[in-house]
TORKOLVO-603315 format. One record per residue: residue in one letter; y, z, x of N, C-alpha, C in turn. Coordinates in steps of 0.05 Angstrom, whole numbers, plus 5000, padded with zeros to 4 digits. Layout:
% residues N
aYZXYZXYZX;...
This chain:
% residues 652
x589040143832591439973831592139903802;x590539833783591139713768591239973739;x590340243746591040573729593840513745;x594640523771597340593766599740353760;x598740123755601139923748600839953720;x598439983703599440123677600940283669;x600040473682601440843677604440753692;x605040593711608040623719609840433699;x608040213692609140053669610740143647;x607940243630608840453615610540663603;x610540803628611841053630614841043647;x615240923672617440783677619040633670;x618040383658618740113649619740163616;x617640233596618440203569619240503561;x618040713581618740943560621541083572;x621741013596625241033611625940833614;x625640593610627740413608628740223636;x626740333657627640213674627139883680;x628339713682627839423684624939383705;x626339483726624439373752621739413751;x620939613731618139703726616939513714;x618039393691618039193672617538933673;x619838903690619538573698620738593732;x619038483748619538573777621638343780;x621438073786622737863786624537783759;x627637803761629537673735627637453729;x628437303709626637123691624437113693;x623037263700619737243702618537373676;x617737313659615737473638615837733641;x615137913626615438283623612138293629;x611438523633608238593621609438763600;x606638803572607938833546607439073549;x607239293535605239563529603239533528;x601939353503599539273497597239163525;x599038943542596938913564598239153583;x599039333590599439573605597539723596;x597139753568595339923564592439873562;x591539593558589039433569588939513600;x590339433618590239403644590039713649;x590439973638589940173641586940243632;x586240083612583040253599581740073622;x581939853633580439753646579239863676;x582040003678581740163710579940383701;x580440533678579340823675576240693670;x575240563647572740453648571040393673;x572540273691571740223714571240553730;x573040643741573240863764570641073744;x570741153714570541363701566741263695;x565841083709562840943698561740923723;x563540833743562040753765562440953793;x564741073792565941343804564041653802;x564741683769563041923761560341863742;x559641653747556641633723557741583703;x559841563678559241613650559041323639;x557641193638557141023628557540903602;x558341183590559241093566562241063557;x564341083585566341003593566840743591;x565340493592565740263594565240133568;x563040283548563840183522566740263523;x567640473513569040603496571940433504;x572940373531574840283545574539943534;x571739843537571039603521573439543506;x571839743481572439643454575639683442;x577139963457579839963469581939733468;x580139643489582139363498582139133483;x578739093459578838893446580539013421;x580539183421582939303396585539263399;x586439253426589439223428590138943427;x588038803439588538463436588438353401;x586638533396587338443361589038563343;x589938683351592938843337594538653346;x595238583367597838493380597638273372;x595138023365594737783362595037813326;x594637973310594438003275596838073271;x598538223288601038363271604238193280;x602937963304604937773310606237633290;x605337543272605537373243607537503237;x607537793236608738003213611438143235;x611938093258613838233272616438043262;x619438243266622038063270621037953287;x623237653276624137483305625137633322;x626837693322628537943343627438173356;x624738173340623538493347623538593386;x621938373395621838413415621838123439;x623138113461622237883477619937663497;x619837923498616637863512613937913489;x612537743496609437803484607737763498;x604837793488601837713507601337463500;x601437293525601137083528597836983524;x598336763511595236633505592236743533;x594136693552591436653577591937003583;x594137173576593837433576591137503552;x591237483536589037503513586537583514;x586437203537583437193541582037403560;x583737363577583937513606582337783602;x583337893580582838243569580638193549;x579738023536578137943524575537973541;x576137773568573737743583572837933613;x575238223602575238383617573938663595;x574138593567571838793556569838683554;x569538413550566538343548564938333584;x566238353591564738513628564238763617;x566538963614565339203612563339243589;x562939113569561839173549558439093556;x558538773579556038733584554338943593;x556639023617555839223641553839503631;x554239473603553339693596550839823580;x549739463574548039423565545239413586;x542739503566539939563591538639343605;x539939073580538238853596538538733625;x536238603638535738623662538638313666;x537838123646540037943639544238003645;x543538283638546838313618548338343652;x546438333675548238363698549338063706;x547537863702549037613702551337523688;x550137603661552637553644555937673652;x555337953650557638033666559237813695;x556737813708558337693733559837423722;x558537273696559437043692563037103679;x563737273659565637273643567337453665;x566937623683568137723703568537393719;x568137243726568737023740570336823735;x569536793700571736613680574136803680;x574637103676576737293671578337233703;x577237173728578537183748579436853752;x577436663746579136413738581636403724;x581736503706584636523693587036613703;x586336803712588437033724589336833751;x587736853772588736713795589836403793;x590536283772592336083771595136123775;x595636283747598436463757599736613776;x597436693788597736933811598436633829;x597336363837598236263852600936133846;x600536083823603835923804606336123820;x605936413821607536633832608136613849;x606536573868606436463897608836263906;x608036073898609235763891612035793879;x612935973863614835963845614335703828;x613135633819612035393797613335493775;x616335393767616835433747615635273720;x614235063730612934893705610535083698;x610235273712607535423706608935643676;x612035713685612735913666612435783636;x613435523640613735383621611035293597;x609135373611606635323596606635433577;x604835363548604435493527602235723541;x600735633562599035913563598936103576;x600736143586602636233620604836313612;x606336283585608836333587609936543592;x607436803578608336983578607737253592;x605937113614603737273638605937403650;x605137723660607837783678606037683720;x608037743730606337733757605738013761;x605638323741604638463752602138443739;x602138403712599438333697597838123710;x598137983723596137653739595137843758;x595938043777595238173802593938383793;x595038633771592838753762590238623748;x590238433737587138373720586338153755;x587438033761584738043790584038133806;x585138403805584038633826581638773807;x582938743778579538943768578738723767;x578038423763575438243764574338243780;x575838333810574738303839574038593836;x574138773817573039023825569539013811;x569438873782567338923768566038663792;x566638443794564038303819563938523842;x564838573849563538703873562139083876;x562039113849560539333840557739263841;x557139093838554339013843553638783856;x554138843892554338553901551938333902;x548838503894547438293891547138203876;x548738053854548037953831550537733832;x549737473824550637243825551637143848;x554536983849555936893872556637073892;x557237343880557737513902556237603925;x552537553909550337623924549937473949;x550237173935550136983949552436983969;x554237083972555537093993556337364010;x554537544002554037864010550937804030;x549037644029547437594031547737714067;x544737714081544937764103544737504117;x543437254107542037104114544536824136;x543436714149544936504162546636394148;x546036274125547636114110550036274095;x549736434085550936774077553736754088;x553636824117553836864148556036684149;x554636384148557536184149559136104130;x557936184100559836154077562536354084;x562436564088563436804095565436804114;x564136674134566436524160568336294153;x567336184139568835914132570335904102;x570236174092571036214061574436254069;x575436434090578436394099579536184099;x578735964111579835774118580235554092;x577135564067577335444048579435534027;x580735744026582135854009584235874016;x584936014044588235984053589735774056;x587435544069587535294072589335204060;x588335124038589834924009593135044000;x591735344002595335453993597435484013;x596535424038598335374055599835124058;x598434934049598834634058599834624030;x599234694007600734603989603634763985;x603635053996607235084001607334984016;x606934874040608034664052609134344046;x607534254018608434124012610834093995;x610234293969612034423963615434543970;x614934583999617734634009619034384022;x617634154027617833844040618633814010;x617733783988619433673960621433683963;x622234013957625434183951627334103972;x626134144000628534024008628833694011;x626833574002626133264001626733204038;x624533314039624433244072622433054079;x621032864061619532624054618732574031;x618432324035618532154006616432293998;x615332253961612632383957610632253957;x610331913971608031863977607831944006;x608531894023608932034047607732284040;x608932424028607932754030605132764017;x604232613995601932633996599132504014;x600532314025597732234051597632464068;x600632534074599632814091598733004089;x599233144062598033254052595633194050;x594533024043591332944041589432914060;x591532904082590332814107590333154124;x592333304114591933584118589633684120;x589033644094586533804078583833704084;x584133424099581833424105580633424132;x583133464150581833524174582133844184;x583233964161582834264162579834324153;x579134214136575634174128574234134140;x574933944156572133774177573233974199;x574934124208575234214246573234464232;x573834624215572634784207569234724196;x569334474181565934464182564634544207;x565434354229564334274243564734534266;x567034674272566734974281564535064275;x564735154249561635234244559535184245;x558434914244556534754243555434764282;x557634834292557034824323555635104326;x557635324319556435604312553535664310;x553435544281550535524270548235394286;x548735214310546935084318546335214345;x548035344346548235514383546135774361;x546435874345545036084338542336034333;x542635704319539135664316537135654343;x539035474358538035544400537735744397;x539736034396537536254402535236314383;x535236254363532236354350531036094353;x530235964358528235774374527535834401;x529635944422528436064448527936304441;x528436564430527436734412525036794407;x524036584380521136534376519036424388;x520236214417518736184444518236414454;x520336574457519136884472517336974465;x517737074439515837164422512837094419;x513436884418510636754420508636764445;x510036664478509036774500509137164496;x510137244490509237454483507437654473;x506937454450504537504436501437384457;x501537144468499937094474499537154504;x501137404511500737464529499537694525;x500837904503499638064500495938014485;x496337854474493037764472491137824502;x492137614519490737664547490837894557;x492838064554493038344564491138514554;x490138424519488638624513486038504522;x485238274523482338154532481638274563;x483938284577483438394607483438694604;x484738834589483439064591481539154582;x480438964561477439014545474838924576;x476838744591474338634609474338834626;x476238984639476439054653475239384655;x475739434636473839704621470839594619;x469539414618466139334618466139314635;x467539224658466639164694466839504704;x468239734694468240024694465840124699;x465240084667462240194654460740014667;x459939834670457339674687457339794705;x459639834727459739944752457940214750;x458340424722456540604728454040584719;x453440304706449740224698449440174717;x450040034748448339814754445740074765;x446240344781444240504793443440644772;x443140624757440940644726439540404720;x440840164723439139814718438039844737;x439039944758437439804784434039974796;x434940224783432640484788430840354767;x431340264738429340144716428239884725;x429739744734428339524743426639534766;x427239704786425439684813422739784793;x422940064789420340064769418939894754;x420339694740420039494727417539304741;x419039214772418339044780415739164791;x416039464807413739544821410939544803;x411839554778408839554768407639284757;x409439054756409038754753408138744786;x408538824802407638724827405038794833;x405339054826403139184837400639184816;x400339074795398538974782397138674784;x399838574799398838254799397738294833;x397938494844396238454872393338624876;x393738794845391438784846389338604833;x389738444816389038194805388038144826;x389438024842388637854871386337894882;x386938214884384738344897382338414894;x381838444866380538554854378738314835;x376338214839374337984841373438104815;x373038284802371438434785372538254761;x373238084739374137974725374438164695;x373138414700372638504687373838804684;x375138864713377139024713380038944710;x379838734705382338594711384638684689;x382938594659384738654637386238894638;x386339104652388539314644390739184658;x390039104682392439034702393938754685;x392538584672394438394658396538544636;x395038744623397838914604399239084614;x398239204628401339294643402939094654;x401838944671404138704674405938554659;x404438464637405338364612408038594598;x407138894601408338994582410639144602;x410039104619412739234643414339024645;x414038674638416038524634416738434607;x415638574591417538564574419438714559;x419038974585420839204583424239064598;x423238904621425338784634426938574618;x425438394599426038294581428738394564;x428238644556429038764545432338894551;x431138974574433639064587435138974596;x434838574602436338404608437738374583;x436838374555437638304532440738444519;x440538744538442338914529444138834551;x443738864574446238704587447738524580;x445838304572447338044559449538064535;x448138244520449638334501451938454506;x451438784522454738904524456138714547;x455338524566456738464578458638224572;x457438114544460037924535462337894538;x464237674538466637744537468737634510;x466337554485467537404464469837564453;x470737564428472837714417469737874390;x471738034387469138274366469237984348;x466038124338464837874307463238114300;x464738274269463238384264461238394247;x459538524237456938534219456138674203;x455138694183453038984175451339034195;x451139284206450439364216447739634220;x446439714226444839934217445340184239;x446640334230447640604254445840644279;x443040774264441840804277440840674299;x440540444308439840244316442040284348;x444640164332446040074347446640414369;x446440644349446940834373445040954384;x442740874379439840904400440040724420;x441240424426440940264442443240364457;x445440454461447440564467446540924485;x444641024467443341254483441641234504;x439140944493437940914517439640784549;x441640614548443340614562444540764574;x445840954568447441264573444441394593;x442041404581439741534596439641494627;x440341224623439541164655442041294681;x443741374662447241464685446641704682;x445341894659445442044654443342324674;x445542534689444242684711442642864699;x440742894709438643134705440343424692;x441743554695442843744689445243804664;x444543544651446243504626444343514605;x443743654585442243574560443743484552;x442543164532442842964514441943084482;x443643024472442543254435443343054422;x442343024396442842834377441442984349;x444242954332443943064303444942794289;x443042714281444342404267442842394236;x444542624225443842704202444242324186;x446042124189446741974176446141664192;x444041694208443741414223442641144210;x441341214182441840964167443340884152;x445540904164449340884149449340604161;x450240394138451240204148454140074149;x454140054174457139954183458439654184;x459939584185460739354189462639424220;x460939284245462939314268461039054285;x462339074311461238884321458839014343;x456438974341454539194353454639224372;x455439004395455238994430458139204434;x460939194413462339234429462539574420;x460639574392460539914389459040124402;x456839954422455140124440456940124471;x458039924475460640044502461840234488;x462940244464465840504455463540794463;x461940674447460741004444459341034485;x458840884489458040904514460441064535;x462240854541465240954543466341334540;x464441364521465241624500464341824523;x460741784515458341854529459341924561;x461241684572461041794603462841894605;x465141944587467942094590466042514598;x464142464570463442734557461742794592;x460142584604459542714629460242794643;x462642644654464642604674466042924674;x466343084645467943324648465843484648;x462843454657461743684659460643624686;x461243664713460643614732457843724747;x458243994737456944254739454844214718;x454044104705451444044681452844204661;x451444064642453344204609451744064587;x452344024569450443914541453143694520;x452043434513452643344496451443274472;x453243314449450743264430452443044408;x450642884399451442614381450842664361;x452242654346451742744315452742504297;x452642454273453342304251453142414227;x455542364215455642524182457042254165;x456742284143458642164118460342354105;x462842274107465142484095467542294078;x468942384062470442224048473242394058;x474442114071477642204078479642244059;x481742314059484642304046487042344070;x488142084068490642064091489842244118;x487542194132486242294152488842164170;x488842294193490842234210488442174231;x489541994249487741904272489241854296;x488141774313489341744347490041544354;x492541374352493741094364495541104368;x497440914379499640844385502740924380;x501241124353503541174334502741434336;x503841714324503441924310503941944276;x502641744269504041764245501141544227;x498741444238496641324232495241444216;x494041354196493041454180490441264170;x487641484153485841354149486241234116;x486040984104486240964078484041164067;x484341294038482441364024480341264015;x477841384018475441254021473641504034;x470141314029468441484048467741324077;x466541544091467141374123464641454138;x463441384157461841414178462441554199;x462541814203463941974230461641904253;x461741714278459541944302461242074316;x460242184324462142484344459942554374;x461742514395460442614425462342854427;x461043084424462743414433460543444459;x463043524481461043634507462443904514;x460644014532461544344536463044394563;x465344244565466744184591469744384580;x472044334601472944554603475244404576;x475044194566476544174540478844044554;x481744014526483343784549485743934525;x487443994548490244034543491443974515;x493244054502494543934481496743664493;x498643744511500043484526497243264535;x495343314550494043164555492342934526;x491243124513490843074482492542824466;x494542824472497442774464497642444471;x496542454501496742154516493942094523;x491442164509488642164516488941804509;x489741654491489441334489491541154488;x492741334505495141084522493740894548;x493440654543493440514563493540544588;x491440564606491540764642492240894641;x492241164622492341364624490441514633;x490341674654487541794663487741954670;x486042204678486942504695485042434716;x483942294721481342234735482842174760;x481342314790482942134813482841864819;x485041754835484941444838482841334846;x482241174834479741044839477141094818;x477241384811475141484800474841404764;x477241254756477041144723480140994719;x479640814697482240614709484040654680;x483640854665485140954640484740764613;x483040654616482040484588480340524570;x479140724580476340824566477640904531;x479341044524479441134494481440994488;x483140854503484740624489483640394477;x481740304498479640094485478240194458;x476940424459475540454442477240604412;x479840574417481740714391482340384379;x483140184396484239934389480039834377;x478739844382475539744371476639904342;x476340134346475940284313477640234296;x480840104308483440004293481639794277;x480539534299479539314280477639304265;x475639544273473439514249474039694219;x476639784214477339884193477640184190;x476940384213477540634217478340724243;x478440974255479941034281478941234291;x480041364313479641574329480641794328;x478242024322479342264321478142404352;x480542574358480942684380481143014375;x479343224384479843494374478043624398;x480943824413479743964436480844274440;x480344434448481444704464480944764479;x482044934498481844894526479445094532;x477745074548475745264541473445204532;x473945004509471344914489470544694481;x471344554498470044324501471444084485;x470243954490471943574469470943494447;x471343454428469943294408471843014401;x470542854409471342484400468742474383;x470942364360469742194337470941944328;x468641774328469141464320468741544291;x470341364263469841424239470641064226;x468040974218468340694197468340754178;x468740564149468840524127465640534125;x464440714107461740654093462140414080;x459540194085458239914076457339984052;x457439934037455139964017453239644016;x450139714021448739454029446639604042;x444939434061443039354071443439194098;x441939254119441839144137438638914135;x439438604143437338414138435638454170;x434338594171432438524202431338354202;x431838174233430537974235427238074228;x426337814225422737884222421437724247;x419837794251418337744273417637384278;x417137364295415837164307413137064283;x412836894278410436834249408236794276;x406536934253402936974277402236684288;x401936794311401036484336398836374324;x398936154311395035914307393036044330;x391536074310388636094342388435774358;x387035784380386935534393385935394374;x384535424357383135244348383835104329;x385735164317387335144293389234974307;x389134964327393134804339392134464340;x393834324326393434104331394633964360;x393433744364394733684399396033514396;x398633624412401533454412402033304435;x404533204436405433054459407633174462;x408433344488410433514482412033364521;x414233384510416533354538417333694541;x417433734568418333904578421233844591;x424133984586426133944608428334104613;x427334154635427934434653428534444677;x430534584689430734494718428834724735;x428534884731426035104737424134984741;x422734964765420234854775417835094766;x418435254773416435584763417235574738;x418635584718418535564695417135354676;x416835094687416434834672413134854681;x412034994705409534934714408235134689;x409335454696408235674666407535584647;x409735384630410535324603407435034602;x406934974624406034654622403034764620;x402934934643399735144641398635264606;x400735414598400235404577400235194548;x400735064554401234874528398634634542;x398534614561395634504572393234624557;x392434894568390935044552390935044526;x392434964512392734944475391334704478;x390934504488390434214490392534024490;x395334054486397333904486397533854504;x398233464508399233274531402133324532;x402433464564404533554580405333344594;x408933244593409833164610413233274618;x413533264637416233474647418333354670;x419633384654423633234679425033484686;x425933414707427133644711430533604700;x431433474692434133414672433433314653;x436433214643437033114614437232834615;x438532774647438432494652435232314652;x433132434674431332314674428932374649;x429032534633428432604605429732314585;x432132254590432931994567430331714583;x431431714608430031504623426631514613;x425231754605423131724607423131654572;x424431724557424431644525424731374530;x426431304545427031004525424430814543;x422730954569420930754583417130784568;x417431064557415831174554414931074523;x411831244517411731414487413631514484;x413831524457415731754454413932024439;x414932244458413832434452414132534422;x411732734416412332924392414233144388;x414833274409415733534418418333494439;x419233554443421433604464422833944467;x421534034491422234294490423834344516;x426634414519429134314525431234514533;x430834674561432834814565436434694554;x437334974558440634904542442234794570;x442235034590444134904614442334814635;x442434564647441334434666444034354685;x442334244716444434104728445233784726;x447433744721447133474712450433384693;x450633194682452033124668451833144637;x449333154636449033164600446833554599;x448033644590446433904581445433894561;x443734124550441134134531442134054503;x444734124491445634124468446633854466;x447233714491448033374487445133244489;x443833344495440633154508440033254469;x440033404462439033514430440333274408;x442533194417444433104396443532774404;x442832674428442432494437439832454413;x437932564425435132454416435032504386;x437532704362436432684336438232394331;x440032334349441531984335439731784342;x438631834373437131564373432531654362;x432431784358430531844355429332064343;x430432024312429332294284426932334281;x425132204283422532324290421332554311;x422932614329422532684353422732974344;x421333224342422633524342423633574364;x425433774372426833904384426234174388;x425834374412426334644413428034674433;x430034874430432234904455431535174463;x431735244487431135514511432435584528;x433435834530436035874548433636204557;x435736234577435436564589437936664583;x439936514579442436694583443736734554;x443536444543444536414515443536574486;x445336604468444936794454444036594420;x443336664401443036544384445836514366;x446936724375450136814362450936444370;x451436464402452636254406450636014405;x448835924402447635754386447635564368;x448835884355450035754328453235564328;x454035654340456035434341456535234352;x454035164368453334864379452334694350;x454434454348453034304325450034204320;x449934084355447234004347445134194344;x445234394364443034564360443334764340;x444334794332445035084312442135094285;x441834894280438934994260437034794281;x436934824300433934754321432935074332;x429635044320428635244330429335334361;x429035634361430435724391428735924405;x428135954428427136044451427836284470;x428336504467430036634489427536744510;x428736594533427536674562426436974562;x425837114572422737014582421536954558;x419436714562417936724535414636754545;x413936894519411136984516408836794505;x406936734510405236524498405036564477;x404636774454404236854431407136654422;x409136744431411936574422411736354418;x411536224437410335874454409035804430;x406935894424404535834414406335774385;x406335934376408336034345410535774338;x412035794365415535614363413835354357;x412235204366410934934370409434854346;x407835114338406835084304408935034288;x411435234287412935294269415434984274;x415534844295417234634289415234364273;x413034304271412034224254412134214228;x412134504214411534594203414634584173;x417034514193419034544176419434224161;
C-alpha cells in the first residue's frame, strides 16, 4: 500500500501534474516528493528484508529516508518563498525519522534492538494516527497546527500502515505480543480492543456533528458525551468479565474431570496390578499346596514318631527334620507375603541374582515335568534398583506366559547379560519409546513354542489383550510387567518369529553399588550366660503364648501372659512392672500392638519392648512411629531367635 501511494504520488501527481494524486481533498495539504519518496523506501525496505531475506534492504532504505528528511529540513532556509506550496510538516519529519530508526534497529544483531524497534515503531504510529483521526473529524484546527500543517491525509495513512506493518512482523515482541498472546487475558484484550477504539471515535463524531449543527448546548453535550463513554466501557467490561468467568467454570469443571480421572486411572492401574497377582496365585496355589502338604507330612510324621518312640535317644533326628521342614514352610509363607502385597512399588538396590532365583524357585512348583528350566545368568550379581516382590511376579508372569505356549513340553531358558543401549526402542503404549543412553541389565525368558505373530507382537501389552481362551488368562500379564519396567527406569523388549519361539526381555539401568545383606540373627547366650528377666507376654494365641512361655521358662525367665493389649495395661499399672514386654502387633481388641508399644514407652521408659507379627513385614514396621526402631520378631520364631531378640534388647 504504501510502494504504491508513493510511486502513484510521484509519478501521477508531480511528474504529470495531476492534482488528485497530489492532494486528494481541495485544501487539504499535498504529500511532498520528499515524503513520497520516504514512504516509498519504507515499503521497499520493508517487502525487500522481510519478503525476500535481504536484510541489508532495511539499512540502506534506513539511511535513504534519513537523507531525504535532512535535505528537505537544511535546504528550506535556502528555497524561494514562492518556490513551492506545500512542505514536510514538523510531525511529517519525525514520523520518517522514526520510521528509519525502526528499520535501522530492525537490523541490528542485538537480542535488545527488537524492543527498541517495537518502541520507535509505536511513537512513529502515535504520531501519524492523530491526523489520520483529525481527517476523520474534519478538525480543521488540526490543519492549523504548527505540526500538522503540512501532513497530507495520504501521507498519515501510508506511514500507519507501514508502522502497523514493522509491529506486526514480529508479533512476539512487545505490545503486540502481548496482545497476539494465546493466553485468557490475550483473548479478552483482543475482544474488547473494538469496542475501546471505535468506541471513542464514534461518540466523539457524534459529538462533533451535535456541535455543527448545535443540536445541544456544549455542556449538555459533554455529560453525554461522558456519560457515553462510560457506559460503553462498563457494558463492555462487564460483557467480558461475564465471558471470562463462564470460561473459568469450564476450566474448573475441566480440571475436576481431570482430576477424577487421574485418580481413577490410578485405581484402574492398582486393580489391574491386583488383579494380575490373584491370576498368578491362582496358578501357585497347586504348587503351595503340593510343598506344603509335604511340608507338613514330615512335621507330622516326625512328631508322631517322637510320641512313639520312648528311646530318647533316637529321637534327635526326628526333632531336625521337624525343625527343618518348618522352616522350609516358614519360608515359603515369607514369599507369599511378599509377592502377594498390594503396596505401590518401593524400590531398592537390589542383587539380581537373588531376586531371580526366588522367582525360579516359585515358577518350580507350576512348572510340568516335560518343560526343561535353563538358566545362563552370565550377570546375576548385577545390581538393580526395582522393587523385589513386584520384579519376581514380572518375571514370574514372563515364566508362565513361556509355559503356557509350550503345551506339548518345550525348554525355557533365563539368561542375563549387561549391554549398553543407544535409543533402544522398547514395547509400550506408544511406538515410538525409547531406552535413554546408558548401560542396562537385560533378563530374557526365550521358550521353544510356536512364536507369536507380528500383528499379534504388535498388541502383545495392551491391556486384556490375550489370545488365550476365555477364562484361561485375563490379558494383563505383559502390560503389567511393561508399565513395572516403565517405573523402574527401563522397558520391554519383545522379539519373536513364527516358528521360533519368544524371547521377552526385561532391561534396567545398571546400579553401580553394592547390595547391604541383612546379617544374621547375633549368636543366642548359652543358658548360662542369660540373665533372668521379668518378661510379659501379649498375644492372643493361646498355642503361641504357651511355646513362647515354655521357652523363656527354660532360660529361667519369670513368665507372665494376657491375652490383649487391654488386660496387659491392667496388669502394668496393678502389677511389677515387668523387664520385657514381648507383644504381638494385631490383637483383638481396641488398642493393637503398635498403640500398647507407644502406650508403655510414654507411661513407662524403662520398660523394653519387642513387637511380633506373622503377617507383618519389617518394610511396614517401619512406618509405625512407635515401633519402627523396636526390635522385631517375624512369626514363626525359633528359640535360637527368642533367645538372641531378649539378649539383644538389653543390650542396646
Amino acid at each position: 500500500m504504501s510502494i504504491a501511494a508513493g510511486s502513484v504520488t510521484l509519478i501521477l501527481g508531480w511528474a504529470f501534474g495531476i492534482p488528485l494524486f497530489v492532494r486528494i481533498v481541495d485544501g487539504y495539504p499535498a504529500m511532498v516528493p520528499e515524503t513520497a519518496m520516504a514512504v516509498l523506501f519504507g515499503g521497499c525496505g520493508v517487502v525487500l528484508s522481510y519478503a525476500y531475506g535481504l536484510c541489508w534492504a532495511k539499512v540502506i532504505c534506513g539511511l535513504l529516508i534519513l537523507a531525504l528528511v535532512s535535505v528537505e529540513n537544511l535546504l528550506r532556509p535556502f528555497e524561494p518563498v514562492d518556490f513551492r506550496q506545500d512542505r514536510m510538516s514538523i510531525a511529517t519529519s519525525l514520523a520518517n525519522v522514526l520510521l528509519a530508526a525502526t528499520l535501522l534497529t530492525r537490523s541490528l544483531p542485538d537480542s535488545r534492538s527488537g524492543l527498541w524497534a517495537v518502541s520507535f515503531a509505536t511513537l512513529g504510529l502515535s504520531v501519524v494516527a492523530i491526523p489520520v483521526l483529525g481527517f476523520i473529524f474534519n478538525a480543521q484546527a488540526l490543519l492549523a497546527n504548527a505540526l500538522y500543517s503540512d501532513m497530507s491525509l495520504q501521507t498519515a495513512v501510508s506511514l500507519f500502515a507501514l508502522f502497523m506493518s514493522l509491529l506486526m512482523i514480529e508479533p512476539k515482541v512487545g505490545w503486540i505480543g502481548v496482545l497476539a498472546a494465546p493466553e485468557r487475558g490475550s483473548e479478552m484484550a483482543r475482544k474488547i480492543l473494538p469496542v475501546i477504539v471505535l468506541g471513542p471515535v464514534v461518540l466523539c463524531g457524534l459529538a462533533l456533528f451535535a456541535a455543527r449543527h448545535e443540536i445541544l448546548t456544549p455542556d449538555l453535550r459533554a455529560a453525554v458525551l461522558t456519560f457515553a463513554m462510560i457506559f460503553t466501557t462498563v457494558a463492555a467490561a462487564l460483557h467480558f468479565a461475564d465471558l471470562i468467568n463462564m470460561s473459568e467454570r469450564r476450566a474448573h469443571l475441566a480440571n475436576a474431570m481431570l482430576r477424577d480421572s487421574e485418580r481413577a486411572r490410578q485405581e484402574t492401574e492398582l486393580a489391574v496390578v491386583r488383579a494380575q497377582k490373584v491370576e498368578a496365585l491362582g496358578n501357585l496355589v497347586g504348587g503351595v499346596a503340593h510343598d506344603f502338604n509335604n511340608t507338613l507330612t514330615v512335621i507330622l510324621g516326625n512328631l508322631e514318631l517322637m510320641q512313639e518312640d520312648a528311646d530318647n535317644g533316637r529321637q534327635t533326628p526326628y526333632v531336625k527334620e521337624a525343625i527343618t521342614a518348618s522352616r522350609q514352610a516358614a519360608e515359603l509363607t515369607r514369599q507369599l507375603l511378599a509377592y502377594g502385597r498390594t503396596s505401590r512399588p518401593e524400590p531398592s538396590l537390589c542383587d539380581l541374582g537373588g531376586v531371580i532365583q526366588a522367582a525360579l524357585t516359585m515358577f518350580g512348583r507350576i512348572c510340568p515335568a516335560n518343560i526343561s528350566l535353563l538358566t545362563d545368568l552370565a550377570s546375576d550379581h548385577a545390581v538393580v534398583e526395582v522393587d523385589a516382590a513386584n520384579m519376581q511376579q514380572a518375571l514370574l508372569n514372563i515364566l508362565i506366559n513361556a509355559r503356557d505356549a509350550q503345551p506339548d513340553g518345550g525348554e525355557i531358558l533365563v539368561s542375563t547379560e549387561i549391554s549398553r543401549y543407544s535409543r533402544a526402542t522398547v514395547q509400550g503404549f506408544s511406538d515410538n519409546e525409547t531406552l535413554p543412553d546408558g548401560t542396562y541389565v537385560t533378563v530374557s525368558v526365550r521358550d521353544r513354542g510356536p512364536g507369536i505373530s507380528p500383528e499379534i507382537l504388535a498388541r502383545a501389552t495392551e491391556p486384556y489383550f490375550t489370545t488365550k481362551q476365555v477364562g484361561a488368562g485375563s490379558g494383563l500379564g505383559l502390560s503389567v510387567v511393561s508399565g513395572f519396567c516403565r517405573q523402574s527406569g527401563g522397558g520391554l523388549m519383545l522379539a519373536s518369529e513364527p516358528g521360533q519361539g519368544a524371547r521377552v526381555s526385561m532391561v534396567f539401568p545398571l546400579q553401580r553399588g553394592t547390595v547391604v545383606k541383612p546379617t544374621g540373627a547375633p549368636e543366642s547366650a548359652r543358658a548360662d550366660d542369660i540373665t533372668r528377666r521379668d518378661i510379659l507376654i501379649v498375644d492372643d494365641e493361646v498355642q503361641v503364648t504357651r511355646v513362647l512361655a515354655r521357652q523363656l521358662l527354660l532360660d529361667g525367665h519369670r513368665v507372665r501372659v494376657a491375652p490383649n493389649a487391654e488386660q496387659a495395661l491392667a496388669m502394668l499399672a496393678a502389677e511389677p512392672l515387668p523387664d520385657l514386654v514381648l507383644s504381638d502387633l494385631v490383637m483383638p481388641g481396641n488398642v493393637q500392638g503398635d498403640a500398647l508399644a507407644r502406650i508403655i514407652a510414654d507411661r513407662h521408659p524403662s520398660v523394653r519392648v519387642i513387637v511380633m507379627s506373622g503377617y507383618e513385614s519389617a518394610r511396614r514396621r517401619g512406618q509405625m512411629d512407635a515401633t519402627g526402631d523396636m526390635p522385631f520378631l517375624q512369626k514363626p520364631i525359633d528359640r535360637t531367635q527368642l533367645r538372641a531378640a531378649v539378649s539383644a534388647a538389653f543390650s542396646r
